[in-house]
C-alpha angles and dihedrals in degrees: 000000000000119000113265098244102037094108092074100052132347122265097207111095107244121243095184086184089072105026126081113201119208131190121175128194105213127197127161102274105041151355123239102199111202107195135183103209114187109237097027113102090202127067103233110204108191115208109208150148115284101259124125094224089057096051089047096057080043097060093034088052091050093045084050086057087044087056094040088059089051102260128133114223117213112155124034100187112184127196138186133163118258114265149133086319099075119199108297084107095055086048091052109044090050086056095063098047104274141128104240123176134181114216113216094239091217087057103067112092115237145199102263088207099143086229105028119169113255119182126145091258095059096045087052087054091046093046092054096054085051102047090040090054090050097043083054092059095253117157112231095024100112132308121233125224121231122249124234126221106239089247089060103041078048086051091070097039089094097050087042090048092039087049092051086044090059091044090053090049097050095050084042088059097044093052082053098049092042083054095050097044093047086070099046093271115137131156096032106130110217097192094065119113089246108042093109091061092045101059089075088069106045120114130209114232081258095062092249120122127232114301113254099247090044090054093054094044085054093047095054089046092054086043086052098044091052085054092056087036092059092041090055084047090054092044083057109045086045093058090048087048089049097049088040094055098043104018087164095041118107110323102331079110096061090038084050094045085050096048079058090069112093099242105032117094125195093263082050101047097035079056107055090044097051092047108036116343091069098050120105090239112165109227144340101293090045083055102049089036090059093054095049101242101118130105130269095209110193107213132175130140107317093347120099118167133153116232100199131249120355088220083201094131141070097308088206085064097046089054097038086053098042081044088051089040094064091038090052093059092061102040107036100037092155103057128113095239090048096045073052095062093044105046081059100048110036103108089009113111128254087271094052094059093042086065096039091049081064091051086052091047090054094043095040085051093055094046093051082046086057098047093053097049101040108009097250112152126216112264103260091004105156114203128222103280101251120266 
C-alpha cells in the first residue's frame, strides 16, 4: 500500500544521474513528450500520435542515448495532468516497469498575466519544473492524483450513470411541463402511470384538445422517459443483487455499514464510498477537503473575508453531503452534530443556516469517514430498525 502523504511530494530520494524523467501534454490528436535524459545537454521534447507503444520506443531510445553517454538508467518515472484520458496510461506504463504519475492539473502554479502566452511547448516545460521539484521531494510543487485500479474506477460507473439517468429524466419532465404550460395547460402530472392515456383527454382553456404534433411529441417524451425510468430501476435492483450475493467483498460492508444510518439510503451510501469514503486519504482535512466543503479565506493585511467554498473537490461529493446535511436534520433530531446545528442556528436568519448547513455537511462527512475507518459511530446516531 502506498504511504498516506506521498501525492504531495515524493518520498524516494532523486538521483537525477540515473533517472529520465518524462511529461507528456496529451490532446486528442496528438502527444508532445518533454524529457530530461541524463547525459544529453539538450532537453529533447517528441511530438507523436497518441499511441502507448510509441511512447514506449520513445522513452527506450532515449534511455539508449542515457547509456551512450555513459550513464546508467534506474528509474524512468513518467508523468501527465489528469484529463479526458483517464488512467489507463498510468496502468499501463506501471505494468511494464515503469514510475507513472498523474499531476492534478489545478495544482500547477501558473503565470497570472491577464494575456500570458500558452502553447504545447511551454506547458511541457511547465509541466517538467513541476514534476522535477516533486520528484525532489519539494512541498507545493504539484499533487498527484491517485490512480485507481480498473476494478475500482468500474465500481462507480453504476451511481455516475444512475446520477446522469435522473438528470435526463428531469429535464425530460420539465420540457413536458413547459410544453404543456405553453398551451394553458397547468396541474397535469406527467409523471403519473397513466399520463400517457390521459393526454387524450386534456383540453386547452379554449376547449380545444392537444394539437396533433404536440401530442405526439408528448407521447414519445413519456415513451422516453419510461425507458430511463426502467434502466434506473435496473441500476438499482443490480446493486441490491450485488450487496445480497457478497455482503463481506470489496466495500459492500461499508456500503452496508453506511445503509445502517436513519437517513442514507443504498444509492447515498454506494455513492460516498465509492467517491470518498474508499479512498486511502490521509486525515480529516484531506477528507473534507476531498469532498469540496472547505473554506476559500481572502487575506491580506487588515482584510479578512471569506470567499465561499473552494469548490476544489468531487463535486458529486460537495452536493450529496449539503443534500444529507439537510436530510440529517429531519431523521436523526437527537444527534450531537444535529443539537450542534441547532444550538447555532436557533435565533440566527435563512443565510446563516445556509452557511452553517455547509459547516454540518463538513462535519457530518468527517464523522461517516470515521465510522467507516475505524468503526466510530456518530454521538445520538439512531440506525434503520432491522428488518
Amino acid at each position: 500500500m502506498p504511504n498516506r502523504n506521498d501525492l504531495s511530494k515524493s518520498l524516494t530520494a532523486l538521483d537525477q544521474d540515473s533517472t529520465l524523467i518524462a511529461v507528456i501534454e496529451m490532446s486528442q490528436l496528438s502527444w508532445l513528450v518533454g524529457a530530461l535524459v541524463p547525459g544529453l545537454e539538450r532537453e529533447p521534447v517528441k511530438k507523436q500520435v497518441p499511441d502507448a507503444e510509441a511512447l514506449l520506443r520513445l522513452l527506450q531510445r532515449w534511455r539508449d542515448e542515457a547509456v551512450k553517454a555513459g550513464r546508467v538508467i534506474k528509474r524512468i518515472c513518467v508523468a501527465f495532468e489528469a484529463g479526458r484520458d483517464g488512467f489507463w496510461l498510468a496502468r499501463w506504463l506501471r505494468g511494464r516497469g515503469m514510475e507513472a504519475y498523474v499531476i492534478h492539473a489545478s495544482s500547477i502554479p501558473v503565470q497570472r498575466e491577464h494575456r500570458r502566452a500558452k502553447t504545447d511547448r511551454l506547458d511541457v516545460g511547465l509541466l517538467k519544473r513541476a514534476f522535477l521539484g516533486w520528484l525532489r521531494g519539494e512541498a507545493k510543487h504539484c499533487s498527484m492524483v491517485a490512480i485507481p485500479t480498473l476494478a475500482q474506477e468500474d465500481a462507480k460507473r453504476p451511481s455516475r450513470e444512475r446520477e446522469n439517468l435522473v438528470g435526463e429524466c428531469s429535464r425530460i419532465v420539465n420540457r413536458m411541463k413547459a410544453t404543456l404550460i405553453r398551451l394553458g395547460i397547468r396541474g397535469f402530472n406527467v409523471k403519473l402511470r397513466q399520463a400517457a392515456e390521459r393526454l387524450g383527454g386534456l383540453r386547452t382553456p379554449e376547449g380545444e384538445g392537444l394539437p396533433p404534433n404536440t401530442l405526439v411529441e408528448l407521447e414519445r417524451e413519456m415513451a422516453r422517459l419510461d425507458f430511463l425510468k426502467a434502466q434506473i430501476k435496473a441500476i438499482e435492483l443490480a446493486r441490491l443483487e450485488r450487496l445480497e450475493r457478497a455482503p463481506a467483498e470489496g466495500a459492500h460492508a461499508m456500503v452496508l455499514l453506511l445503509a445502517k444510518v436513519r437517513g442514507i439510503g443504498i444509492e447515498t451510501a454506494d455513492m460516498l464510498v465509492h467517491e470518498v469514503l474508499g479512498r486511502n486519504l490521509r486525515d480529516r482535512r484531506a477528507v473534507a477537503r476531498y469532498g469540496g466543503i472547505t473554506g476559500s479565506p481572502d487575506e491580506s493585511g487588515t482584510k479578512r473575508r471569506e470567499k465561499g467554498l473552494a469548490r476544489a473537490g468531487n463535486a458529486r461529493v460537495r452536493r450529496a453531503m449539503i443534500q444529507l446535511a439537510w436530510r440529517w436534520l429531519m431523521f436523526q433530531k437527537d444527534s450531537a452534530l444535529a443539537q450542534w446545528y441547532g444550538e447555532r442556528t436557533a435565533d440566527a436568519r435563512g443565510a446563516t443556516r445556509k452557511t452553517m448547513i455547509v459547516a454540518l455537511a463538513r462535519k457530518l462527512l468527517i464523522a461517516l469517514w470515521r465510522l467507516v475507518t475505524a468503526g466510530q459511530l456518530p454521538v445520538g446516531v439512531v440506525l434503520q430498525p432491522a428488518p
